[in-house]
Legacy VTK file of the C-alpha trace (Angstrom):
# vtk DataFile Version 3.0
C-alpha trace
ASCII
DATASET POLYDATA
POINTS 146 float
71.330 -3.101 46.197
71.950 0.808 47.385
70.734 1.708 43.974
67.625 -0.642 44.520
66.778 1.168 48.317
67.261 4.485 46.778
65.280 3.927 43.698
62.662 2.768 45.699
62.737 5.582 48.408
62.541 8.181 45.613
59.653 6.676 43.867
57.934 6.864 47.566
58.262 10.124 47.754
57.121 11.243 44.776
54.021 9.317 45.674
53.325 11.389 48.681
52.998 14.431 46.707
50.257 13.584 44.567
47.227 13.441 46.454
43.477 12.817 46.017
41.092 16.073 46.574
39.388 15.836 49.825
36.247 14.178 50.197
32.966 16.599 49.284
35.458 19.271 46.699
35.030 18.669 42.894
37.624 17.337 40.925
39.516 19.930 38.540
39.539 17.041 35.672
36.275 17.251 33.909
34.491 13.858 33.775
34.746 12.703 29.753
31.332 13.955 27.538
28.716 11.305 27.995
28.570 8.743 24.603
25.716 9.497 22.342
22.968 6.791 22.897
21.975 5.030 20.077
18.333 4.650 19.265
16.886 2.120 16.564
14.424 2.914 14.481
10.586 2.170 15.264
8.326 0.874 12.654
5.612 3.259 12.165
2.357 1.432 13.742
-0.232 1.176 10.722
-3.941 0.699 11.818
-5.065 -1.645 9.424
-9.329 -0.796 9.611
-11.627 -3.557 10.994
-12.978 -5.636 7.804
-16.343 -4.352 6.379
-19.123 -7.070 7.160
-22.247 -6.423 5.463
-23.430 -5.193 1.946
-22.009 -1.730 0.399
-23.679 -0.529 -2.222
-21.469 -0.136 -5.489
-21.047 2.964 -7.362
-23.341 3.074 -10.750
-21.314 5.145 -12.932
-23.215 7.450 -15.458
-22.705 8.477 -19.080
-23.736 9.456 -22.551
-24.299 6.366 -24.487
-23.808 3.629 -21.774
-27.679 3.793 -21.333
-27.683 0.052 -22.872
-25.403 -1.612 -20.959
-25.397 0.171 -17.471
-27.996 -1.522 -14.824
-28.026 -4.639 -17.215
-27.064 -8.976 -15.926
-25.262 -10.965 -17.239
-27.777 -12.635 -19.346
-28.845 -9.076 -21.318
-25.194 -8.283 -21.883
-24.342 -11.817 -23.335
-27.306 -11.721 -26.119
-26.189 -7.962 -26.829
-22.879 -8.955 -26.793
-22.081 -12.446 -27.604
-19.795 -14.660 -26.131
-17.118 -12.907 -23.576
-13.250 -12.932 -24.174
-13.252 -13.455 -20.388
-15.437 -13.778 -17.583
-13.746 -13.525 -13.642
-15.423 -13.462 -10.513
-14.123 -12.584 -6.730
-16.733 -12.741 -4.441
-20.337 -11.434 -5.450
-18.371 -9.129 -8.385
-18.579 -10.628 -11.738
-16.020 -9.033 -14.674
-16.720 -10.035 -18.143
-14.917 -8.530 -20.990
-15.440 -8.060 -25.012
-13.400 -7.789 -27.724
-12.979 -6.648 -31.260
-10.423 -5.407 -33.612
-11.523 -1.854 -32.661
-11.248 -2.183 -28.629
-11.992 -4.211 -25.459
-15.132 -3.250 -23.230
-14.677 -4.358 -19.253
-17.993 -4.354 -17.569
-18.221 -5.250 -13.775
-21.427 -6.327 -12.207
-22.302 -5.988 -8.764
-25.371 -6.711 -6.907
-27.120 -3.546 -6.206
-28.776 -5.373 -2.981
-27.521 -7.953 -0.543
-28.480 -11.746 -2.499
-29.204 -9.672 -5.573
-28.348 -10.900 -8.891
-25.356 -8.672 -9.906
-25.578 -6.294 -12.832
-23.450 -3.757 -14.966
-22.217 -1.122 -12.397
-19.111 0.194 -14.586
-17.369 -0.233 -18.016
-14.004 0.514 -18.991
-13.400 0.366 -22.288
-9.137 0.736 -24.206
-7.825 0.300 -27.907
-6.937 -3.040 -28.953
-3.961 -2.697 -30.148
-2.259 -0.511 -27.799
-4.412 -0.549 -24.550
-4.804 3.329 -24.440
-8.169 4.465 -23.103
-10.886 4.846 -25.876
-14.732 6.648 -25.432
-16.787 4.104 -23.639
-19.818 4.204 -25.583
-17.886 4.490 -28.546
-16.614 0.860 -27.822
-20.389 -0.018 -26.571
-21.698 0.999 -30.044
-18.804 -0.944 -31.916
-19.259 -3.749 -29.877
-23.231 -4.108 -30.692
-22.705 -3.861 -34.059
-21.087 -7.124 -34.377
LINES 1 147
146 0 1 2 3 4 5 6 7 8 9 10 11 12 13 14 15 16 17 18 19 20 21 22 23 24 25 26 27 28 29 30 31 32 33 34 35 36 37 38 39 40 41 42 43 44 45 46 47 48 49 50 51 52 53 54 55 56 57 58 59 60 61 62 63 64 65 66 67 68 69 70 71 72 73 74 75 76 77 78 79 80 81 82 83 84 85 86 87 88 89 90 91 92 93 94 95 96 97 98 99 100 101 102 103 104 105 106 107 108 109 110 111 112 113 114 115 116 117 118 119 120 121 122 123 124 125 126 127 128 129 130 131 132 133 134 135 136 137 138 139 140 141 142 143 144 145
């Protein structure tokens, strides 16, 4: 029990010399460096514009040879043409599209005024057989000749 007392009376002592740093005088251990914060990622804000309401005039493309089919309805371009491969419509745009062995004519119509009847505004014209672009009123001219 003597070894207990003097155990304890040693460890007492050695207590008393450590002490705290007075109130108001900086610590000599330096604090430990601050953690990194971690930020997610924002998603960028996209300003999506307000719809269009109203009539926009369509772009009347120009060019050697399309003469005949530019500015034309649907009727004209179905007795110059025949009967289309396909015809698609989304709102007041109609698509209608011929064929041959030689190439594939796309021609959209658009009205040119608000309620107007839509007519041929732009042609796009690609090789049958492999879809690479071909002269446009190369394909007009092979087209009519049917």
């Amino acid at each position: 029990m003597t070894r207990f007392l003097l155990a304890a009376a040693a460890t007492m002592a050695l207590a008393a010399c450590v002490s705290a740093p007075p109130r108001g005088v900086p610590s000599t251990q330096t604090p430990p460096p601050p953690r990194p914060t971690v930020t997610q990622p924002v998603a960028p804000q996209i300003s999506v514009p307000p719809p269009v309401v109203g009539f926009i005039m369509p772009e009347i493309m120009s060019g050697r040879g399309l003469d005949s089919v530019l500015r034309e309805n649907g009727p004209s371009l179905l007795r110059k043409f025949g009967t289309p491969r396909l015809q698609t419509a989304e709102g007041d745009m109609r698509k209608l599209q011929f064929a041959s062995q030689a190439c594939v004519l796309d021609i959209y119509l658009y009205p040119l005024a608000p309620g107007g009847d839509p007519v041929a505004t732009w042609v796009e014209a690609r090789r049958s057989s492999d879809g690479a672009e071909v002269d446009r009123a190369a394909c007009v001219a092979a087209l009519g000749r049917r």
